[in-house]
N, C-alpha and C positions, 0 to 999 in steps of 0.2 A: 420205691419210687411210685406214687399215685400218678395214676394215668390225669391226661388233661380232659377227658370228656369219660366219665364213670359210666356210660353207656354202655362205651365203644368194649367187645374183648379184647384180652390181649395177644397178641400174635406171638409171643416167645411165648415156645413151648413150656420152657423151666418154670416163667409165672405164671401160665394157667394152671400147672399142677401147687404151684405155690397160693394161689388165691383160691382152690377149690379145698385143698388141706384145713385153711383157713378158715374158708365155709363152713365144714363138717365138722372142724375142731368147735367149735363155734355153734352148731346144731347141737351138740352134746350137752354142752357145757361143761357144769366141774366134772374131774377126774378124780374117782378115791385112792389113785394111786398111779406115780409113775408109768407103771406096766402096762394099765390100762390106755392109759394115753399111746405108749409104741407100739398096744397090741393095733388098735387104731389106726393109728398111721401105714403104721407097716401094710396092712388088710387095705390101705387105701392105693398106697403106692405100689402093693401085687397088683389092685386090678388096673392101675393106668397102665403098668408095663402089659398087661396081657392084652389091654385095648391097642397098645401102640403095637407091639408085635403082630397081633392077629388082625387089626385096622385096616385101612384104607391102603392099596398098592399104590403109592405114586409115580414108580418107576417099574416096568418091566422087565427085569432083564433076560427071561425068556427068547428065542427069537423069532421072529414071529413068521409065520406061513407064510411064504413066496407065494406070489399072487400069478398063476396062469396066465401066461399070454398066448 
């Protein structure tokens, strides 16, 4: 699905890891071999999962310091 304005990113998460695969697959270019290519990918797809695991807390679930009254 091509987005309507190629500016805009895209907000699903699935296709921005799908449009940046794409990028880098694509910075390369040709592959001498199969392998090469999933060594690639795979070295791409470790580092998004260690971005998204160790990333941004959206949610806290800590609980958080009772405030003195």
């Amino acid at each position: 699905m091509t987005p309507i304005n190629p500016e805009l990113e895209p907000s699903d998460a699935l296709e921005r890891v799908n449009l940046e695969l794409k990028r880098r697959t694509r910075v390369a270019g040709l592959f001498p071999n199969e392998a090469s290519l999933l060594r690639l990918v795979t070295a791409l797809l470790a580092e998004f999962s260690d971005e998204w695991e160790t990333g941004k807390v959206y949610l806290n679930m800590e609980s958080p310091t009772q405030p003195s009254v």
